[in-house]
C-alpha positions in Angstrom: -11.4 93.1 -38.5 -9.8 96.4 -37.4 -7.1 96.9 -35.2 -9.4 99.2 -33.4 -11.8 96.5 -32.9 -9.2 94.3 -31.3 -8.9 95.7 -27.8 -12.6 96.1 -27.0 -12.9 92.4 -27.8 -10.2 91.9 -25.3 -11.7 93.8 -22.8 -15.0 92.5 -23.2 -13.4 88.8 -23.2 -11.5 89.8 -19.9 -14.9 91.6 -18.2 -16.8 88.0 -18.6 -14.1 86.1 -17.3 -13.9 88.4 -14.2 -17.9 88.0 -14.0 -17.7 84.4 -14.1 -14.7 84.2 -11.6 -17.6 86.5 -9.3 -20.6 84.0 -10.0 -18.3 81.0 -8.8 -17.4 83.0 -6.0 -20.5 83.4 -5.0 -22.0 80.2 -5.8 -19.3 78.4 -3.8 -19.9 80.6 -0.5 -23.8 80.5 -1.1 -24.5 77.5 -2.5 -21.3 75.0 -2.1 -23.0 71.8 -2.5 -24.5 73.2 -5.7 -21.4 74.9 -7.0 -19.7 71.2 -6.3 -22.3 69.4 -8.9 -22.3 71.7 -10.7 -18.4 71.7 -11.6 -18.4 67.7 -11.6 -20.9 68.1 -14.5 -19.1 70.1 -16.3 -15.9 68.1 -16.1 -17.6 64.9 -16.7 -17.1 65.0 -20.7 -13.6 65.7 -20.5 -13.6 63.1 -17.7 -15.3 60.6 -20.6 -13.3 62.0 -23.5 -11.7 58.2 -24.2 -14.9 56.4 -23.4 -17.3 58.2 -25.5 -14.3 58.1 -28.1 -14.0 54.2 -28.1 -17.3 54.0 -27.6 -20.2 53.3 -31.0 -22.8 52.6 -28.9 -22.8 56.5 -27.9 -23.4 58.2 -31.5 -25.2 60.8 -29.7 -22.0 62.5 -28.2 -21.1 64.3 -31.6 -24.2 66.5 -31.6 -22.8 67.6 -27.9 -19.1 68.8 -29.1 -20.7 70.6 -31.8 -23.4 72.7 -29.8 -19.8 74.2 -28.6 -19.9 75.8 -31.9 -23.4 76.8 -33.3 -23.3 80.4 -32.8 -19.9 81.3 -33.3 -18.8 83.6 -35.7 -18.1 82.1 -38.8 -15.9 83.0 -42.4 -18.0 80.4 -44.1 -20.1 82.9 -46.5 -23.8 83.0 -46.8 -25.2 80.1 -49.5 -21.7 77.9 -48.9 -22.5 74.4 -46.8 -20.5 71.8 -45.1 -21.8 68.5 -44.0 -19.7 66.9 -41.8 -19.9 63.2 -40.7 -18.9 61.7 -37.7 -19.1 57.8 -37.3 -23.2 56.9 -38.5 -24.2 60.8 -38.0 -24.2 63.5 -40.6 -24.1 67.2 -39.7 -25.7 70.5 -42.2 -22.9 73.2 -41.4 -23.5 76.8 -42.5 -24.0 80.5 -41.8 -26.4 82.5 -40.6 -25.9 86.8 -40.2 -21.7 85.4 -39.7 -22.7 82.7 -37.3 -22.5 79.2 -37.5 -25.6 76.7 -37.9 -25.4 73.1 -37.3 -28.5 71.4 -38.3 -28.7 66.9 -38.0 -29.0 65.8 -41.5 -26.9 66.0 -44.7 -26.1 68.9 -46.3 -28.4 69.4 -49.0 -25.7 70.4 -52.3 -23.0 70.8 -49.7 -19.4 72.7 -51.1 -17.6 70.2 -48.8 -17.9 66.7 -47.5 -15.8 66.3 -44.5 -16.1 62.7 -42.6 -13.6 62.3 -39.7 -13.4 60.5 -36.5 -14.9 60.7 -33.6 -11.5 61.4 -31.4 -10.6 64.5 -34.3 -13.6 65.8 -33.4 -13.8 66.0 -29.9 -9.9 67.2 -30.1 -10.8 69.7 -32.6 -13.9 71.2 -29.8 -11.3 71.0 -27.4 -8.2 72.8 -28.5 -6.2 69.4 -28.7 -5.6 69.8 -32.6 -5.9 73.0 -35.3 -8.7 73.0 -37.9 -5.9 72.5 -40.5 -4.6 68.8 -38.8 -8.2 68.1 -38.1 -8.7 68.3 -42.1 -5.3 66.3 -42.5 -6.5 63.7 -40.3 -10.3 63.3 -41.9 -11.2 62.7 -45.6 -12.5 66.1 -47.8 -14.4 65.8 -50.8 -15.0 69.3 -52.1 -13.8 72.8 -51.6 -11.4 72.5 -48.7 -11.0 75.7 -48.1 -15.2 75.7 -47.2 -14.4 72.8 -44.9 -11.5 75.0 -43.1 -14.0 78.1 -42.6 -16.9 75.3 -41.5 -14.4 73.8 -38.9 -13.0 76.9 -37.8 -15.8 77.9 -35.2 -15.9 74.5 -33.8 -11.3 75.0 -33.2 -11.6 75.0 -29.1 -14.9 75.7 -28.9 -15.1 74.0 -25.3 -12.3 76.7 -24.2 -14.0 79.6 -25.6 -16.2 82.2 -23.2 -19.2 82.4 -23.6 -20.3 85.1 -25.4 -21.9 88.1 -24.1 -25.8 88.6 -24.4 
């Protein structure tokens, strides 16, 4: 990346949050009993966070944090696969045009093998830990250095703006 490239980023990054700040605005004074669900909703899985942890019965939850991430642009190279496995699910990581994929399913001849818990994930999506003490805290069989780029889209994904369209 280019330092040139740097400050339209910013500006772009500060222009949706200003955007977003408006929609709420409006939504609250239009719509209040809308813009009220609406926020509970969105706070609910961070509300959850240590249930869904401690809970097995809720495998689903994985597939959630990790929707955070598909999309995001990605170091992991073309052709170079992660699968990642959290509690009985596996997870296809890899790139597509510099974005991130995550497909159910494991990794067909994946680089890396990363299987880690639950609670790293879910800390990982939200900005609680870094990619590289999500790695120490999980087991890596493989290239960890493809495990870092995998995991490195998914690093506060929850925190991140969306991006533009």
């Amino acid at each position: 990346m280019t330092a040139s490239a740097t400050p339209p980023t910013r500006e772009k990054a500060e222009r949706a949050r200003e955007d977003c700040e408006y929609v709420r605005s409006l939504l609250n004074v239009r719509q209040p009993q809308f813009a009220a669900a609406l926020q509970a909703a969105a706070r609910k899985p961070l509300r959850d966070h240590g249930t869904v942890c401690a809970s097995s019965q809720r495998s689903s939850q994985p597939r959630w944090a990790l929707l955070a991430g598909a999309g995001q642009p990605t170091a992991l190279p073309t052709g170079q696969t992660c699968e990642l496995r959290v509690g009985p699910e596996f997870f296809y990581l890899s790139s597509d045009a510099g974005k991130l994929t995550v497909r159910r399913g494991p990794a067909p001849d994946g680089d890396a093998v990363v299987t880690m818990s639950a609670d790293t994930l879910y800390s990982l999506v939200l900005g609680h830990t870094t990619v590289t003490d999500a790695v120490r805290h999980s087991t890596v069989d493989g290239d960890t250095g493809i495990a870092h780029r995998a995991l490195e889209p998914l690093a506060a994904a929850f925190t991140k703006p969306a991006s533009a369209m």
